[in-house]
C-alpha positions, 0 to 999 in steps of 0.5 A: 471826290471819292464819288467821282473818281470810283467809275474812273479808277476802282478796278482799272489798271494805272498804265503809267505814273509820272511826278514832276516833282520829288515831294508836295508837302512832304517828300513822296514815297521813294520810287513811287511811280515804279510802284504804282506803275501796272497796279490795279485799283482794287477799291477807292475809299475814304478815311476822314479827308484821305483818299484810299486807293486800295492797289492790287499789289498790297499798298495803298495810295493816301492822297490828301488835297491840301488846301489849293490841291485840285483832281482833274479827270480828262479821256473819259466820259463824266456826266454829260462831257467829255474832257479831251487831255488839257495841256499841262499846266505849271502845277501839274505834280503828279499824274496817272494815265488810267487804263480806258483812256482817263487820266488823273492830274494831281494840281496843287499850286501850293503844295500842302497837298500829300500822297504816301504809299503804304502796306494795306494790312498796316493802313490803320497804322499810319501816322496819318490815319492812326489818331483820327476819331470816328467817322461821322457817317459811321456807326461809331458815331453817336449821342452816348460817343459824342457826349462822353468824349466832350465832357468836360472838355474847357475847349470852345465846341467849335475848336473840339469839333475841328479835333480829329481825334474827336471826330474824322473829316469835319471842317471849319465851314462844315462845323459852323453850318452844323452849330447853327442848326443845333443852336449851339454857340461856338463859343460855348465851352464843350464841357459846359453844354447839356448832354441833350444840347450836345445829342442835337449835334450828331443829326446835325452834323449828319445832315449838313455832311449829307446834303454837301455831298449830295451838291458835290455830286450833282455838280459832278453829274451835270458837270459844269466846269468846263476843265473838267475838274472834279466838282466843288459843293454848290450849297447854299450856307445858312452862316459860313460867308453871310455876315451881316445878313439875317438869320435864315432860322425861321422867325429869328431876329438875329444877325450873322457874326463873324468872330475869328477862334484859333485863326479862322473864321467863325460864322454863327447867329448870337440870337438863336445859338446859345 
């Protein structure tokens, strides 16, 4: 999402920012459409499942999907489209007119999504930002971190990888795509696996997050979706949504299970993931 929306937005000024309604999962900033009105978008960044829009006026937007929050980009030129200004639609919450054209629309039919303003200098600060653990792209995360913050721990590894405070970002299906090519089970209590089993897992996690945005990518490039919605990842998984089908592991046996952990859906191999 980040990807996508940088060529539209960093170092564009936002002409206008109407709100149709006063809050989505929570209420939004006071007088946020005045002060974000003339802005410029110095840089967009990200900061675990948060979008940082970096403003030239010393705040920063934080904006969070939620679960049924959706991006629209229409006006400008992506991949090989370009989108014309749909009519707007119920659900249209919030909505920024973008210096060259583009325009940004906030859909969220469920309202769990989230947008704050907040000083830059203090963004580390927020209560948003300020618990959540190292990024699992960056620098800060490796064998020695991943092994000490886990030692120990009774909780299932699955549950402890979906901590925040353990590791920013990481998702239910990304995590379980993650376990099964570590041959982790998830439900192997975190404080109970091998310091070497656990290593296995920072390249794992790594390459999943990697070749997921690298499919969310193309699908922005070629940009098939025809309302111009900024691309979902178009990954073929190795478990997540393949129960009972066999596992993809070369020379497994094994069938895909699916088991619920903490109200969400599990998806691993009993056979090559111990």
């Amino acid at each position: 999402m980040r990807r996508g929306l940088a060529p539209v937005l960093e170092g564009r000024t936002i002409f206008a920012a109407r709100l149709n309604r006063p809050d989505l999962r929570w209420p939004l900033p006071e007088r946020m459409a005045e002060r974000l009105t003339g802005a410029r978008v110095l840089r967009l960044g990200r900061r675990s499942k948060y979008l940082l829009a970096e403003l030239s006026t010393g705040e920063t937007l934080i904006v969070h999907l939620g679960m049924s929050g959706r991006i629209l980009v229409s006006g400008v030129a992506l991949g090989h489209f370009v989108h014309d200004h749909p009519a707007p639609q119920k659900h249209d919450h919030v909505v920024f007119e973008i210096e060259g054209g583009a325009r940004i629309t906030f859909n969220d039919p469920r309202r769990f999504g989230a947008m704050d303003l907040t000083a830059t200098d203090a963004l580390d600060r927020h209560r948003l930002l300020a618990g959540l653990g190292p990024e699992p792209l960056g620098n800060g995360f490796h064998e020695l971190y991943l092994t000490g913050r886990l030692g120990g721990r009774q909780t299932p590894i699955k549950a402890a990888l979906l901590d925040q405070r353990v590791v920013a970002g990481l998702g239910n299906i990304y995590v379980c795509e993650a376990l099964h090519r570590a041959g982790i089970s998830p439900l192997r209590q975190a404080g109970r696996i091998a310091a070497a089993r656990l290593a296995t897992l920072v390249p794992a996690i790594r390459t999943v997050l990697t070749e997921a945005i690298e499919a969310g990518g193309s699908s922005l490039r070629d940009y098939r979706q025809a309302d111009g919605e900024l691309g979902y990842f178009q990954h073929n998984f190795r478990v997540y949504g393949r129960e009972g089908k066999p596992c993809p592991t070369p020379g497994c046996p094994g069938t895909i299970r699916r088991v619920v952990q903490s109200g969400r859906s599990t998806f691993y191999c009993p056979q090559c993931q111990r």
